[in-house]
C-alpha positions as CSV (number, residue, x, y, z in Angstrom):
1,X,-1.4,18.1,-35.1
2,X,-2.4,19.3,-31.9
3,X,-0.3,22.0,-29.5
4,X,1.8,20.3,-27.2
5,X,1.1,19.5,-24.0
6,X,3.3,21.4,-21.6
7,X,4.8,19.5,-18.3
8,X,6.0,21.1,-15.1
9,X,7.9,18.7,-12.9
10,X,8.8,19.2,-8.8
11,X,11.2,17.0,-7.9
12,X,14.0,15.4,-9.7
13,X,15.1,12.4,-7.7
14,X,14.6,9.3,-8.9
15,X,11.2,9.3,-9.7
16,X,11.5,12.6,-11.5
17,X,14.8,11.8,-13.1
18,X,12.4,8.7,-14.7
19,X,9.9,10.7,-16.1
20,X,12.5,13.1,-17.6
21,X,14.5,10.1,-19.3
22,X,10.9,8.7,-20.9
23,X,10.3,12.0,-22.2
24,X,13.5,12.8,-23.9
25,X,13.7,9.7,-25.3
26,X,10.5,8.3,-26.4
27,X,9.3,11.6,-28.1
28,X,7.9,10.2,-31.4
29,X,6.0,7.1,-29.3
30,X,4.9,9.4,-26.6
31,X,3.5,11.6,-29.7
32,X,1.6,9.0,-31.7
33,X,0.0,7.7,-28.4
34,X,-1.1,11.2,-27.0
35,X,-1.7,12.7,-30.4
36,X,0.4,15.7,-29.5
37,X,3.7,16.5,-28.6
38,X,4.5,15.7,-25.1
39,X,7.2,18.4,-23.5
40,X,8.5,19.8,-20.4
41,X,8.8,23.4,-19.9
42,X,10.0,23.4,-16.8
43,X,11.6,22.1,-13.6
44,X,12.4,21.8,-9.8
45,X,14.4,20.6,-7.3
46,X,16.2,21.2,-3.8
47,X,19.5,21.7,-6.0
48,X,20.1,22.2,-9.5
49,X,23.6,21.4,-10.1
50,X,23.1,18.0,-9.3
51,X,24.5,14.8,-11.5
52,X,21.3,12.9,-12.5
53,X,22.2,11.0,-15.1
54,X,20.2,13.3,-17.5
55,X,20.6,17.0,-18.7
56,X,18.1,19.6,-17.8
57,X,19.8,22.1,-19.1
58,X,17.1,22.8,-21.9
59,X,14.4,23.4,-19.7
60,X,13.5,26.9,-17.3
61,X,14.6,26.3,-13.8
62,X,12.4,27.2,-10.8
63,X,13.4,27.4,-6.8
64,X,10.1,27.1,-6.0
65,X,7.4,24.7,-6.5
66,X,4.8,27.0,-6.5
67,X,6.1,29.0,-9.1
68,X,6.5,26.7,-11.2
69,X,3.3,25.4,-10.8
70,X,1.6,28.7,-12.0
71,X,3.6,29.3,-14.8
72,X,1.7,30.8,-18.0
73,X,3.9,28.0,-20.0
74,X,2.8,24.7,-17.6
75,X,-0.2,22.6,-18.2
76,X,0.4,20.1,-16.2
77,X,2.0,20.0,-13.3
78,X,4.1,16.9,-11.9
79,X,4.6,16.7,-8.5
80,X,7.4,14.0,-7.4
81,X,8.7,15.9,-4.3
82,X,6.9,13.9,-1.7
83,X,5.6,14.6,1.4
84,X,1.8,14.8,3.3
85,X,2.6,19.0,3.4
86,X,4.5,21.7,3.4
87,X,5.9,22.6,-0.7
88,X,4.5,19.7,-2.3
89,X,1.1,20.5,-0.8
90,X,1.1,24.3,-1.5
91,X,2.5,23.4,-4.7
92,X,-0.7,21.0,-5.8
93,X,-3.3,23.5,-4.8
94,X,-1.1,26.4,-6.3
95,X,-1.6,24.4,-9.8
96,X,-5.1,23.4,-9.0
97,X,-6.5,27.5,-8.5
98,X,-4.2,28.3,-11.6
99,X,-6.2,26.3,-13.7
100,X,-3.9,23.3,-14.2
101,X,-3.9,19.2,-14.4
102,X,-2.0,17.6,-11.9
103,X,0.1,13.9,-11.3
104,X,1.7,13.1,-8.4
105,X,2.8,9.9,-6.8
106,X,2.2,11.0,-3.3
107,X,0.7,8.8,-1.1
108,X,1.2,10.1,1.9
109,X,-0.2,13.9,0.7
110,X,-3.1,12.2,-0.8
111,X,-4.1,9.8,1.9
112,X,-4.0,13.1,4.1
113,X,-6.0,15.1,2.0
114,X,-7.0,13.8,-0.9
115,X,-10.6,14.4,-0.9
116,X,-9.8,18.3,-0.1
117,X,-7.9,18.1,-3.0
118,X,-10.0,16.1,-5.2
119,X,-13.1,18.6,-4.6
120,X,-10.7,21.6,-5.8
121,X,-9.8,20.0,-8.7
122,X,-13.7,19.6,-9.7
123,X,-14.4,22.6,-8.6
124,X,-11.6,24.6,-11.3
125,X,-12.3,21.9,-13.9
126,X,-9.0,20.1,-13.9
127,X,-7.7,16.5,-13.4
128,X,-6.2,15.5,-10.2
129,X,-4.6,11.6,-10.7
130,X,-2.3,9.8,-8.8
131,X,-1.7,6.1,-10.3
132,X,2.1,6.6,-9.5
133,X,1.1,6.5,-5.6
134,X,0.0,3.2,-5.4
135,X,1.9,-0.2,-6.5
136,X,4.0,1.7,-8.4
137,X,3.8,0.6,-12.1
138,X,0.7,-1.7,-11.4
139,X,-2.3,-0.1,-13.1
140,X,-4.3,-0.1,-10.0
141,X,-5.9,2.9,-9.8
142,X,-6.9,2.6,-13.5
143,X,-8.2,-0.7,-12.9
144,X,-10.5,-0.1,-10.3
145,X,-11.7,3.6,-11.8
146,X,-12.0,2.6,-15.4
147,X,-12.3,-1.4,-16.0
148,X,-13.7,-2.5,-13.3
149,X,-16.7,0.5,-13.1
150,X,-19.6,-1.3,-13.7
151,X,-18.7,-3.6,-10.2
152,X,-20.1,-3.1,-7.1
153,X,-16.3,-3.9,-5.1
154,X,-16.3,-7.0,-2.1
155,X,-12.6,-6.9,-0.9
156,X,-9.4,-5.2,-1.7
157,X,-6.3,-6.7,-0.6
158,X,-2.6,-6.8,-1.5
159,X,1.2,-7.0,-1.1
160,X,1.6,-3.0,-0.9
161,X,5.1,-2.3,0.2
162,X,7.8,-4.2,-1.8
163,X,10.3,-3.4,1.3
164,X,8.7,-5.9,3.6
165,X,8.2,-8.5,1.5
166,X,11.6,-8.5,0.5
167,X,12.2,-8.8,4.5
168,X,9.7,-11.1,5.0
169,X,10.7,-13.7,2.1
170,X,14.2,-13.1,2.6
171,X,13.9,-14.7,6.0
172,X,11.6,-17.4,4.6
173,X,14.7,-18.1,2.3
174,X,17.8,-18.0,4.1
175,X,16.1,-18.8,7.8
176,X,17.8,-15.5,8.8
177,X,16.4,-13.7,11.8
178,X,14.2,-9.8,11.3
179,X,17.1,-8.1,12.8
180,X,19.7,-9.1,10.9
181,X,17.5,-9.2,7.9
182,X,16.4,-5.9,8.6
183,X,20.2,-4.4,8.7
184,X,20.7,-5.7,5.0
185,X,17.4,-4.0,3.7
186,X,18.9,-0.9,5.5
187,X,22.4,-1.4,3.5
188,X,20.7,-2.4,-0.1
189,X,19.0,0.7,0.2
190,X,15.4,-0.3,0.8
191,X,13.9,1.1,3.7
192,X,13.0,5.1,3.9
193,X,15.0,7.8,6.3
194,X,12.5,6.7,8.3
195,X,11.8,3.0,8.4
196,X,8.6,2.8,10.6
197,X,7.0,4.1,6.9
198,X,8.4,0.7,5.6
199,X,8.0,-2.3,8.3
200,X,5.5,-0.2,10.3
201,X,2.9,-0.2,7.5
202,X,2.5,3.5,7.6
203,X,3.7,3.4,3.9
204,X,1.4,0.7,2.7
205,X,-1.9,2.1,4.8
206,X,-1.3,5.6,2.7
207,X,-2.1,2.9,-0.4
208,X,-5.0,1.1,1.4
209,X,-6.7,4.1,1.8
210,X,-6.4,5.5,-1.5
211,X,-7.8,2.3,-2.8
212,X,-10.3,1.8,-0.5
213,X,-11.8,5.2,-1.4
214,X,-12.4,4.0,-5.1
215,X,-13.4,0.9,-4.4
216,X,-16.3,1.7,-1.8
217,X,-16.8,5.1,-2.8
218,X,-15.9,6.9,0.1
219,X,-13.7,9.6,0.7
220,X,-10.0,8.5,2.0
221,X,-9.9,7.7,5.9
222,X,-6.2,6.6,6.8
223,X,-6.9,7.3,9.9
224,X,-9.6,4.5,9.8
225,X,-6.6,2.2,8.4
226,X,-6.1,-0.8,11.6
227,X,-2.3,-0.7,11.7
228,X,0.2,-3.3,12.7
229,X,3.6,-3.8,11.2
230,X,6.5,-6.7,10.8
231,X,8.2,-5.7,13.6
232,X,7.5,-8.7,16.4
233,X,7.6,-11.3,13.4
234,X,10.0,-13.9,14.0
235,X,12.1,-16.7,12.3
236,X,9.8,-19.1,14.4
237,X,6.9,-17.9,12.9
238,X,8.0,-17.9,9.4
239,X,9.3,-21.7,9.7
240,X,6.1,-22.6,12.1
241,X,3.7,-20.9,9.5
242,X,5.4,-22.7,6.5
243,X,5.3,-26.0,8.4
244,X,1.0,-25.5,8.6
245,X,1.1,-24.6,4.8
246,X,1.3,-20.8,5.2
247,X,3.5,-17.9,4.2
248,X,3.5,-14.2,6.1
249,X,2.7,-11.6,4.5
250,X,2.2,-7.7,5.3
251,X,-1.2,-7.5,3.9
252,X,-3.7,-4.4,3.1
253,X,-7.2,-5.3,3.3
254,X,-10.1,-3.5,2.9
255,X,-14.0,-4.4,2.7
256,X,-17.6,-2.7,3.4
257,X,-19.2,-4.8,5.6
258,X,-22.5,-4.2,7.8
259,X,-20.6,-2.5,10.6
260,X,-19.0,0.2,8.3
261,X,-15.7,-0.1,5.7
262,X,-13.1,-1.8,7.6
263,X,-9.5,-1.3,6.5
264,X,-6.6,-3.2,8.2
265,X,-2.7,-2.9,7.2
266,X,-1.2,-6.1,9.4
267,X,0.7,-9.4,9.1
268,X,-1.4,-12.1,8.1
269,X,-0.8,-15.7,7.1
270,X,-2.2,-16.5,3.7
271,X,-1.8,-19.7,1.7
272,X,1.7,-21.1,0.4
273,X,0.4,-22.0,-2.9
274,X,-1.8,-18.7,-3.1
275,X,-0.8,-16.1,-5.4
276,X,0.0,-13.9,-2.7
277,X,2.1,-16.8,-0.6
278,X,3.8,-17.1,-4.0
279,X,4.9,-13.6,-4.5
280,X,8.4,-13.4,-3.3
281,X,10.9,-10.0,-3.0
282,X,9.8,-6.7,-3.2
283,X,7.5,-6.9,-6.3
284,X,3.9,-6.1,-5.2
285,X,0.3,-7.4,-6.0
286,X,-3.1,-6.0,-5.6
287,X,-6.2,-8.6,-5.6
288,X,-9.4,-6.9,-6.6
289,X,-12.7,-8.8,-5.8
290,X,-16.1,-7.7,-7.4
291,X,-19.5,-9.3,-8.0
292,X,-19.6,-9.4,-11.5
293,X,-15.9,-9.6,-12.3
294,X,-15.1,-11.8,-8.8
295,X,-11.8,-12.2,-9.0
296,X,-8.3,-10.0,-10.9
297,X,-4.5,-10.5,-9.5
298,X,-2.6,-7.5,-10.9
299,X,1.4,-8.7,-9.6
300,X,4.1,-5.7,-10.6
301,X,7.1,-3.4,-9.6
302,X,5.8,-2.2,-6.5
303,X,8.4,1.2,-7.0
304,X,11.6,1.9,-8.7
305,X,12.4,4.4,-11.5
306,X,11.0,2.7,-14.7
307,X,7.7,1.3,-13.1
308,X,6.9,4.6,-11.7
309,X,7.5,6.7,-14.3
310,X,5.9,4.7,-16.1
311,X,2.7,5.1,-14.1
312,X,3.1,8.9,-14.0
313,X,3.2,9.1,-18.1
314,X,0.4,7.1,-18.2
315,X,-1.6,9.6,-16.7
316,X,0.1,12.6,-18.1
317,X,-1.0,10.8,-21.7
318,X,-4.6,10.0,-20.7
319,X,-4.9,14.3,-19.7
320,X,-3.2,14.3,-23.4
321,X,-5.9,12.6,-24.8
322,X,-8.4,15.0,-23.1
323,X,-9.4,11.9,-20.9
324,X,-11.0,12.9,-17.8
325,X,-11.8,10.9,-14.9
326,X,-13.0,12.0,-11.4
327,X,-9.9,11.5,-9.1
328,X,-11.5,8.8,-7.1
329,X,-14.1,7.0,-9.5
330,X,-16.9,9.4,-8.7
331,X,-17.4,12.8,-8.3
332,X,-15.7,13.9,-4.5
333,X,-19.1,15.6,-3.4
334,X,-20.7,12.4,-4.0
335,X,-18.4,10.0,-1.7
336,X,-19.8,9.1,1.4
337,X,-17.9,10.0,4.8
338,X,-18.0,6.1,5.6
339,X,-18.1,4.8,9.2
340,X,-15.2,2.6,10.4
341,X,-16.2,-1.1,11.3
342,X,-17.1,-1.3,14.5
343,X,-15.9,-4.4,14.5
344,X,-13.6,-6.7,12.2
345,X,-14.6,-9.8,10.1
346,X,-14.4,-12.9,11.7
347,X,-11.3,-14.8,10.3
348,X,-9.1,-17.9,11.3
349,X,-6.6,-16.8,13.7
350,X,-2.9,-18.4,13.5
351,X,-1.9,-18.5,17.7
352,X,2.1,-19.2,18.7
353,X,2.6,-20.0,22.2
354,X,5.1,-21.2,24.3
355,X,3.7,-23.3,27.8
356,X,5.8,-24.4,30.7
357,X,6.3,-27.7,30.5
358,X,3.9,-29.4,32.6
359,X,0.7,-31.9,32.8
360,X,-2.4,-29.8,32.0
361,X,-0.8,-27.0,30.6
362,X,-2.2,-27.5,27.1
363,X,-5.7,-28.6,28.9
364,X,-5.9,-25.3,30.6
365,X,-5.0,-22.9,26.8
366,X,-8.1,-24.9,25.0
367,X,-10.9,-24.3,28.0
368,X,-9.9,-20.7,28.1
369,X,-10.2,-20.6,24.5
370,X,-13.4,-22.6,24.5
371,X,-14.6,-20.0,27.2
372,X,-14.6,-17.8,25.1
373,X,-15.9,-19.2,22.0
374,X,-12.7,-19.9,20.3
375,X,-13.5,-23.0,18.2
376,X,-9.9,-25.0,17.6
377,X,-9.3,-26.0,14.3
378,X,-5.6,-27.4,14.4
379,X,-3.3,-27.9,16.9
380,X,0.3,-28.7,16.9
381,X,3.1,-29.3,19.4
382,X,6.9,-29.4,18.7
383,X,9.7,-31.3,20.4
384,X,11.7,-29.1,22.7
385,X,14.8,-29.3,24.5
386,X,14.0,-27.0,27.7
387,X,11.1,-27.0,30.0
388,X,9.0,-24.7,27.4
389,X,7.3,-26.5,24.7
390,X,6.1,-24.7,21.7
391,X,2.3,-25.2,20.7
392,X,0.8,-23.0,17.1
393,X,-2.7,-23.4,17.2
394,X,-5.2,-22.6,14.0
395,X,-8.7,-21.6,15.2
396,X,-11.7,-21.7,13.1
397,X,-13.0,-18.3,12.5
398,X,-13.5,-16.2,14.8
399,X,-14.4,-12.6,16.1
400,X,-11.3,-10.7,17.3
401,X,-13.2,-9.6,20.2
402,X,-13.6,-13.3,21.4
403,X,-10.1,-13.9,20.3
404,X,-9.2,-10.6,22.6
405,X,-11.2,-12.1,25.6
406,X,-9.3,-15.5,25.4
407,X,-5.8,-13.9,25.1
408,X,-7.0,-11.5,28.1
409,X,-7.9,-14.7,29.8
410,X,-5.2,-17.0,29.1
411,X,-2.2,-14.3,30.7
412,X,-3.9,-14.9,33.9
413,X,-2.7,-18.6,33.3
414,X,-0.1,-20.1,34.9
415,X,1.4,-22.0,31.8
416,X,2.3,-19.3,29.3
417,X,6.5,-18.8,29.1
418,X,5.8,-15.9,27.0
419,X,2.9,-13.8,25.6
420,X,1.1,-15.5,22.4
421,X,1.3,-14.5,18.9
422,X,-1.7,-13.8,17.2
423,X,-1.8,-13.6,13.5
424,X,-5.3,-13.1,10.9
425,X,-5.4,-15.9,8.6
426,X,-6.8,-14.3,5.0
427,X,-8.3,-16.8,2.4
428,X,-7.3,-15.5,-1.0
């Protein structure tokens, strides 16, 4: 049999923890599917003494990252410490000049430099992969690199953070408002130190990118990535939306259009009976369109300890296996520097509005919309018990920059009780 393969792992929280767990106790299955002993020579972590559920006791200890990624006895080093810099940065190119493989599940590092990264890893012959960073134990990244290869990609789209769904459905479900719904996310646990990663979409866009770069062959732009999060949604939209047959979701989309790749992390209104208006809680769901294959749902554990260890072993068995895959799909000195969309895609818009209750109001919102080439497609009006009445209008699609001129234009009206709410409407 084979020498074993040799794993140095940076960060032991839950994630870390995960991968230990599968590795103590799956030894013969991990063997007879890598064809070699899978082992970990090493670890690290802020602190050592730490309960975790799992004894490291057998394994050398390192303070720093770094050093244990250069260690004679690593082959593979596992980063789980998170972050876009600072160790777990240093750490990943430390392992990359010494000659070894690398996993990691992090997003946000990659999404920052990932193509850096990825032409280093070419560069000192070793495999950079990262299908732990996106959708958690969905097999995304393999998907799109390996299976779906021979495609030329249309759209990528998909339920990305598990967090805001769970928010989103939750107030679907119990017609609770965002703020109180919020403060229970907060208390389960769900949302990060910093929750603008969570409902802001900063969290998800990391993902958009990463796939967007495989998909269209382009090297990873999050700072192209549109972004708008759950914040302003309210309990009136989620009731008003169901009522016109949609659900809300916090949706990543991605496509290579005429005007250069344009990549949008926002609230949109899809479909009820959809798959994606169908996914409730915090699983996740990635929907990858191509020419030849047209459409694949992949629906999963968006995160957790199970489903993303389970993502970082698959990797660790495929370097194993002496499998070897560019880090994006391609080799990184072939991926084009693409140019962000000038301009979105023309899509349905979802409008809320509240007008002052009075003849002509409603006259007045459809000739500024018409002005600007806003084609209505549905309109409805609810009953109301004060001298605002609430109107949701669906247009046909439509540019956003037409859209933009006819929201400009309709603040300079005298009938709006509040500013509208503008939501994309995806087909799926």
């Amino acid at each position: 049999m084979s020498s074993p393969i040799r794993l140095g792992i940076a960060g032991l929280g839950t994630v870390g923890t995960g991968v230990v767990k599968i590795v103590r106790q799956k030894t013969q299955l991990l063997t007879a599917r890598a064809g070699r002993p899978i082992e970990i020579a090493a670890v690290s972590a802020r602190t050592r003494e730490k309960d975790r559920g799992v004894s490291i006791s057998g394994y050398a200890w390192e303070d720093d990252p770094v050093a244990l990624a250069t260690r004679d006895d690593v082959d593979v080093f596992v980063e789980l410490m998170g972050g876009s810099d600072g160790p777990a940065k240093a750490a990943t190119e430390a392992a990359i000049a010494a000659g070894k493989h690398v996993v990691t599940a992090n997003k946000a590092m990659l999404a920052l430099h990932g193509h850096a990264l990825a032409l280093a890893a070419e560069e000192a012959g070793v495999v950079l992969r990262f299908e732990a960073a996106v959708a958690g134990g969905i097999p995304v990244v393999k998907a799109l690199t390996e299976a779906l290869a021979g495609n030329e990609m249309t759209r990528v789209m998909g339920v990305m953070n598990g967090t805001c769904n769970y928010i989103l459905t939750r107030m679907q479900a119990s017609n609770l408002p965002y703020e109180e719904v919020f403060e229970e996310a907060n208390q389960l646990g769900y949302l990060e130190a910093d929750p603008t990663l969570d409902v802001g979409g900063i969290d998800a866009g990391h993902k958009l990118a990463l796939l967007a770069a495989i998909a269209f062959g382009a090297q990873v732009d999050f700072g192209g990535v549109a972004l708008e999060g759950i914040e302003k949604i309210t309990i009136d939209d989620i009731k008003q939306a169901d009522d016109m047959g949609y659900r809300i979701k916090l949706l990543g989309v991605a496509r290579m259009t005429g005007r250069g790749l344009e990549q949008r992390m926002s609230p949109c209104l899809v479909p009820k009976k959809s798959p994606l208006g169908q996914l409730d809680g915090g699983t996740n769901m990635v929907v990858l369109e191509g020419d030849e294959v047209e459409q694949i749902v992949l629906r999963g554990p968006g995160a957790g300890m199970g489903p993303t260890a389970s993502a970082v072993m698959g990797d660790v068995i495929d370097i194993a296996r002496g499998f070897r895959v560019s880090t994006f799909g391609q080799p990184a000195s072939t991926l084009t520097a693409a140019s962000q969309a000038s301009t979105a895609t023309p899509v349905p818009y979802y409008l809320r509005m509240a007008l002052h209750d009075k003849p002509g109001a409603l006259a007045k919102v459809a000739t500024v919309l018409g002005d600007a080439g806003v084609s209505i497609d549905r309109m409805r009006q609810y009953r109301h018990k004060d001298a605002t009445a609430p109107v949701l209008i669906v247009t046909h699609k439509t540019a956003p920059a037409a859209l933009e001129d006819a929201l400009a234009a309709m603040s300079q009206l005298d009938v709006l009780a509040s500013s509208p709410v503008a939501l994309r409407i995806e087909s799926v």
